[in-house]
C-alpha positions in Angstrom: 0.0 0.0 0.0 2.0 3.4 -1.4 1.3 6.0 1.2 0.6 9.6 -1.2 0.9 13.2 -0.8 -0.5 15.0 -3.3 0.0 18.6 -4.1 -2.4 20.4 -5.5 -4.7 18.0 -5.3 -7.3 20.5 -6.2 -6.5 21.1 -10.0 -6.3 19.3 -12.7 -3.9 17.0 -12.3 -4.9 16.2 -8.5 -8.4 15.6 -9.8 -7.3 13.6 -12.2 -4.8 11.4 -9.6 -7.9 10.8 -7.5 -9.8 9.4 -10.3 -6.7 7.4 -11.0 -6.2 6.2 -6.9 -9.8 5.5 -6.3 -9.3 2.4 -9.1 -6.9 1.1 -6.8 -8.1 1.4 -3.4 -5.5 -1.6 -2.3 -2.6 0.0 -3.8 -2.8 3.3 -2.6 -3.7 5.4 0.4 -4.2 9.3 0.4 -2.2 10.0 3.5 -1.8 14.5 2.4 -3.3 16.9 0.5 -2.5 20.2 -0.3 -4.4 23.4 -1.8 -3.8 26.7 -2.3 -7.1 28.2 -2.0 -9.9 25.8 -3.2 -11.5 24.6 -0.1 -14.8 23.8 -1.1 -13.4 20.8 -3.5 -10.8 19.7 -0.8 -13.3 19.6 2.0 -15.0 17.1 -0.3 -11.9 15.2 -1.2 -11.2 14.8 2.5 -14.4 13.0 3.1 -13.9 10.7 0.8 -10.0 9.8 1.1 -9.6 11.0 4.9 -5.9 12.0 4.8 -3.5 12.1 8.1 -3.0 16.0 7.3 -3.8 18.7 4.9 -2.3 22.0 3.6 -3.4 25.5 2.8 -1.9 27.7 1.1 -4.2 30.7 1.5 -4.1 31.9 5.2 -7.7 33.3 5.0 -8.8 30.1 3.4 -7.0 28.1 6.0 -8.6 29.9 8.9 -12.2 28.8 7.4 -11.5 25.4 7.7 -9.7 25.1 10.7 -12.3 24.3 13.1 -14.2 22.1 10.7 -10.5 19.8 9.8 -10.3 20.0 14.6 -13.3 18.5 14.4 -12.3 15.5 11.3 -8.8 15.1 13.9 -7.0 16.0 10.6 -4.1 18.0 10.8 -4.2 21.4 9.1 -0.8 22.9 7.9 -0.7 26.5 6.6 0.9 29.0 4.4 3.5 28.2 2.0 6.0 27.1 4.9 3.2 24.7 6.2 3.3 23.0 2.7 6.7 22.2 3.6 6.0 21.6 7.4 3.9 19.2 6.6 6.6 16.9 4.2 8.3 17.2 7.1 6.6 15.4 9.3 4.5 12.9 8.0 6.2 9.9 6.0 5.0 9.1 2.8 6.0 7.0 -0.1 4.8 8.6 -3.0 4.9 12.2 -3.8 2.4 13.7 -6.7 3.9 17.4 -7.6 0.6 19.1 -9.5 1.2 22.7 -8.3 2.1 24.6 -11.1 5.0 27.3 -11.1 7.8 28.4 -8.9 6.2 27.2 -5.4 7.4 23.5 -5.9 10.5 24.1 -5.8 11.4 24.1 -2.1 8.4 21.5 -1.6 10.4 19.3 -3.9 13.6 19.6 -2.2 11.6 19.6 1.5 10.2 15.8 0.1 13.3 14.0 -1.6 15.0 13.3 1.8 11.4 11.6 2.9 9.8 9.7 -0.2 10.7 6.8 -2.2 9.1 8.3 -5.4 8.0 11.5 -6.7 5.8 11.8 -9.5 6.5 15.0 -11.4 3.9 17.3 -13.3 5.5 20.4 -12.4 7.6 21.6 -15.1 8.8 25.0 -13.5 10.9 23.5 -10.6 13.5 22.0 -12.9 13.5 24.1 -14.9 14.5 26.7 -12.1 16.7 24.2 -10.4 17.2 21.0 -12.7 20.8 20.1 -11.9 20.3 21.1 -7.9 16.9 19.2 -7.9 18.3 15.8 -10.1 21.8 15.9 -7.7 19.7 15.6 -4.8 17.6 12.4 -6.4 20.5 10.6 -7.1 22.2 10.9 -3.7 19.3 10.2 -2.1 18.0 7.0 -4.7 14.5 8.7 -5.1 12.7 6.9 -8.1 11.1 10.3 -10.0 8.5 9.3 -12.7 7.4 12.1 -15.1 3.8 12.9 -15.4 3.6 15.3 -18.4 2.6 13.4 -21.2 5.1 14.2 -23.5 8.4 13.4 -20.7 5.9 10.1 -20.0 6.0 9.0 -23.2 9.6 9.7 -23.6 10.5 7.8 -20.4 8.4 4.8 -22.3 10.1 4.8 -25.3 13.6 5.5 -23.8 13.1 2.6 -21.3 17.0 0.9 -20.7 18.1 2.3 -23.9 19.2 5.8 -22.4 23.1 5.7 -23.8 21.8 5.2 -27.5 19.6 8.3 -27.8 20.6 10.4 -31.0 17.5 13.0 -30.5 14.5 13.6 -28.7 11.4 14.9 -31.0 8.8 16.6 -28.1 5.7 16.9 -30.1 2.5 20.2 -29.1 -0.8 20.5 -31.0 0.4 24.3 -31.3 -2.4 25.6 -28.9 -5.1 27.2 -29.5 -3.4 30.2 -31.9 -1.9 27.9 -34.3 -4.0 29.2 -37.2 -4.5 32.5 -36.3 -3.0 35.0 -38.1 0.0 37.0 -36.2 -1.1 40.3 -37.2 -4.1 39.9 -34.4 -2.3 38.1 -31.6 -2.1 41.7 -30.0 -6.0 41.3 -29.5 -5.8 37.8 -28.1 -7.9 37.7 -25.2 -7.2 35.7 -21.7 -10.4 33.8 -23.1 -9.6 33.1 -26.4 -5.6 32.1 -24.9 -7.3 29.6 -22.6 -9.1 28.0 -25.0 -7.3 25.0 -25.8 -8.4 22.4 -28.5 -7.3 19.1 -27.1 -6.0 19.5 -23.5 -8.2 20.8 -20.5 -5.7 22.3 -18.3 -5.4 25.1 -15.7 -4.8 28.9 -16.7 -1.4 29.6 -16.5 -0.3 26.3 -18.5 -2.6 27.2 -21.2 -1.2 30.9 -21.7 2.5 29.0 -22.2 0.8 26.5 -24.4 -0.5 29.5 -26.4 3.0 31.4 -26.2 4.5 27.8 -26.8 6.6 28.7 -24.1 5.3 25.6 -22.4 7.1 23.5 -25.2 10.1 25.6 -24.1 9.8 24.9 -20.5 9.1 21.1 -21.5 13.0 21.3 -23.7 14.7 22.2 -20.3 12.1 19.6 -18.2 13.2 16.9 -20.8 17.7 17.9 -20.6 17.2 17.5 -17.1 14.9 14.7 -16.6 16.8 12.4 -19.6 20.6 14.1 -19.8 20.2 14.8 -23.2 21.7 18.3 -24.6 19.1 20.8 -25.5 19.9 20.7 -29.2 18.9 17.2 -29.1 15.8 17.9 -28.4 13.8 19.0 -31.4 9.8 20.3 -30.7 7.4 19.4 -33.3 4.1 20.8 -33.9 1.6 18.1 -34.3 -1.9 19.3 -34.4 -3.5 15.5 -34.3 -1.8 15.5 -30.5 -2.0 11.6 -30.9 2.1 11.4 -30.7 3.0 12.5 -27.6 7.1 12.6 -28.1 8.9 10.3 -30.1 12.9 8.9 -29.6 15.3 8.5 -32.3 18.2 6.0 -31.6 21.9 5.7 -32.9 20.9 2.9 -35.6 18.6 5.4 -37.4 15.2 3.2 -35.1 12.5 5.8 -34.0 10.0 5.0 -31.4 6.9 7.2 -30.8 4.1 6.8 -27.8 1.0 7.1 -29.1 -2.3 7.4 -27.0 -5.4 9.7 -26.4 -5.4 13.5 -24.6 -6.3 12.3 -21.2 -3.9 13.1 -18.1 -5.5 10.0 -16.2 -2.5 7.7 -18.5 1.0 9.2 -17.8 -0.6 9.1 -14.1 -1.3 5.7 -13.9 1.9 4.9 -15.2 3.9 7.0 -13.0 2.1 5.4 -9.7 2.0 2.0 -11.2 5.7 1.7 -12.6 7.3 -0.7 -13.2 4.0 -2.7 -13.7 0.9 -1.7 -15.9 -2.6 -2.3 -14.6 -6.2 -1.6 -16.8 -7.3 1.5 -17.6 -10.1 3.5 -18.3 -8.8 5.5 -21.3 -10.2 4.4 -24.5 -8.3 3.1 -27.3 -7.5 5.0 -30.6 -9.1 4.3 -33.2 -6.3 4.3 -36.3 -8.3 3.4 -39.0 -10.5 6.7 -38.1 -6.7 8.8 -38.0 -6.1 9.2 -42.0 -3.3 11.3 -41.9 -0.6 13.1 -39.1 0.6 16.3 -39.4 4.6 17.1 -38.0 5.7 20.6 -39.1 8.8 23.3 -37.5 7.5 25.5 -35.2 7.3 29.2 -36.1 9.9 30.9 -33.8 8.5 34.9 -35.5 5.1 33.3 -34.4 5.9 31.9 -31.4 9.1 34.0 -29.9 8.8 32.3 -26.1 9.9 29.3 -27.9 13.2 30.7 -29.2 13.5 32.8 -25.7 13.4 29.1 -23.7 15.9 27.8 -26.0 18.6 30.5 -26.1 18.3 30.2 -21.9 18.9 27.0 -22.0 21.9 27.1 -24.1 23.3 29.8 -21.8 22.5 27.8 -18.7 23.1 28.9 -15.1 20.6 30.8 -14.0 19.2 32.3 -17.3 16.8 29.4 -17.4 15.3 30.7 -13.6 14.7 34.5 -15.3 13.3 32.9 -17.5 10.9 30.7 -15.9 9.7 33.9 -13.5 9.4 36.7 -15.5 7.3 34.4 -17.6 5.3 34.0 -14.3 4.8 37.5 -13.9 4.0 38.1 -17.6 1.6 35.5 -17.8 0.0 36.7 -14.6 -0.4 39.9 -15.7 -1.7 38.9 -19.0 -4.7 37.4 -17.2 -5.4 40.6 -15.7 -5.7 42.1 -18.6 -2.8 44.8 -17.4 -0.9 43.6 -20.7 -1.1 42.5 -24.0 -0.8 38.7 -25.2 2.4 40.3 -28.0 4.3 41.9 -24.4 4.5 38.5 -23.1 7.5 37.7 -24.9 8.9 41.3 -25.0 9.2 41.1 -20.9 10.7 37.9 -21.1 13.3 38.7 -23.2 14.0 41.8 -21.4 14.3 40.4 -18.2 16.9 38.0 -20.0 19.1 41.2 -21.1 19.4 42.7 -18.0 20.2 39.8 -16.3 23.7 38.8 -14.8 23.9 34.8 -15.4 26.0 32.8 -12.2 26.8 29.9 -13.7 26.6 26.8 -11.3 24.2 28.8 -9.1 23.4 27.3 -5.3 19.7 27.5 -3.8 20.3 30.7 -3.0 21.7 32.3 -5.9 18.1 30.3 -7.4 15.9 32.1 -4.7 17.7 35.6 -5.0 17.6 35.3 -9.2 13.6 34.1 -8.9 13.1 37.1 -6.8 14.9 39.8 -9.1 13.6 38.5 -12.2 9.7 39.0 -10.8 10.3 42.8 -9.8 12.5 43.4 -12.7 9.1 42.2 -14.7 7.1 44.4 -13.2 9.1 47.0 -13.6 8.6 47.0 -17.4 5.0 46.7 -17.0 4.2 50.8 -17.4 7.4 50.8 -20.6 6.6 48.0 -22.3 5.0 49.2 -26.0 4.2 47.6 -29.0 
């Protein structure tokens, strides 16, 4: 029985993990949850999977549930330090990482000491930290599984064949602006950016799918996660989103992971692995396919794409300035206090001003995180088309 904490258990992908658990009610027990701000739906979830302790985010939030959670005799942990309070002190086996953005990165390195396996959907973490983050799993033997679909299907095809790898191909539908002509993107509402035609995914994520600065997130995810240099990883737009990443070996062999949009897979097979068990997830129907589209991605289109990659060339902490001005960008975007085109212009900004440090510790990570978001907003009142 795999004991779980599960962060953010509240979005998508905790949703989604739940689904996946409550098919295996002898394999795995809920023993944490965590939330930022959506008590109503974790209320709920803790009637039905009664976890040893939970965590709030929100202080205000927190406070509304504390009397109710005395009552349950479930522990309540919170603020941002109680996320990590809580990783602390109760042993688990399993950790599921579905917070999005920069505040998993000390949960992370809080729960690799304490768990056997993590199961990663967070993206930003690595990206921030990658080299400090994958150090730590190796000295400490920690099993991590990835949970995106594209670095799942990677791990699948790579399986013990990791030393023959000639090139990585990560594979996006293109989001929902693929066929939208550039000359309006300035117009692109928070709506319309959301709008994504095969994945059904949280806010932020869908902005950097739109941007296809998620692709570039995914490129430093995947040099981290597989050890494979960043110009061996090629991103290719596939509209069909029935590839989810393909691996080319030495011999000239490619091997591509095939399978329908639905998150409930690469989760199952993160919790499950080595093994496979039954799913729910339907099969494909190929004779129903007819054709697959793989095309170059438009870097004058997409400029986010471009931005990720020339950070992740220069290395150090470039690729942490990158990963929070994006933040703040995106944020801001949803407010409607910017336009979708000034997205990329704060990025790559932020980028020029910054001063790299090349094999950056924690702190250096924390200080650069914390410049690059008020250096952001700094160019919010100069940014212009």
């Amino acid at each position: 029985m795999q004991r779980i904490a599960l962060l953010g258990s509240t979005g998508s992908i905790g949703t989604n993990a739940l689904d996946v658990i409550s098919m295996f009610p002898d394999k795995f027990n809920v023993s944490l949850l965590s939330t930022h701000s959506n008590i109503g739906l974790l209320l709920k979830q803790i009637d039905k999977f009664r976890p040893k302790a939970v965590s709030v985010v929100d202080i205000e939030k927190a406070r509304e549930i504390r009397e109710k959670l005395k009552k349950k005799k479930i522990k309540l942990y919170e603020g941002e330090t109680g996320l990590c309070n809580m990783l602390e002190d109760i042993s688990v086996d399993t950790l599921i990482v579905g917070i999005v953005g920069a505040s998993a990165l000390l949960p992370i390195l809080t729960a690799v000491s304490k768990v056997k396996k993590i199961a990663l959907a967070n993206k930003e973490a690595l990206v921030m930290a990658g080299d400090i983050i994958m150090k730590k799993i190796k000295k400490n033997n920690v099993e991590i599984l990835p949970v995106d679909s594209e670095h799942s299907a990677i791990f699948q095809c790579i399986g013990t064949e990791k030393k023959d790898i000639k090139k990585i191909y990560l594979t996006g539908s293109g989001g929902p602006l693929l066929h939208i002509q550039k000359k309006t993107f300035k117009n692109i509402t928070p709506e319309e950016a959301i709008n994504h035609p095969k994945w059904k995914m949280g806010k932020k994520i869908s902005i950097d799918s739109a941007t296809m600065m998620n692709k570039g997130l995914e490129v430093i995810e995947a040099h981290h996660l597989f050890g494979i240099g960043v110009d061996r990883i090629e991103v290719l737009v596939h509209p069909e989103a029935v590839v989810h990443s393909m691996v080319e070996f030495i011999d000239g062999a490619i091997l591509a992971h095939l399978g329908r949009c639905d998150m409930k897979m690469p989760i199952q097979y993160a919790l499950t692995y080595p093994s496979r068990e039954e799913s729910a997830v339907k099969s494909i129907a190929f004779s129903k396919l007819n054709t697959l589209h793989f095309f170059e991605p438009d870097f004058k289109r997409f400029p986010c794409l471009e931005i990720a990659y020339d950070a992740a060339r220069a290395g150090g902490t470039y690729p942490c300035a990158l990963n929070a001005s994006n933040e703040v960008a995106v944020g801001e975007f949803l407010k409607r206090h910017i336009k979708f085109t000034d997205i990329p212009k704060i990025i790559r900004k932020v980028l020029e001003d910054h001063k790299n440090i090349t094999n950056p510790n924690l702190r250096d990570i924390l200080e650069v995180d914390r410049w690059a978001r008020v250096k952001a907003k700094e160019l919010l009142n100069v940014i212009s088309d």
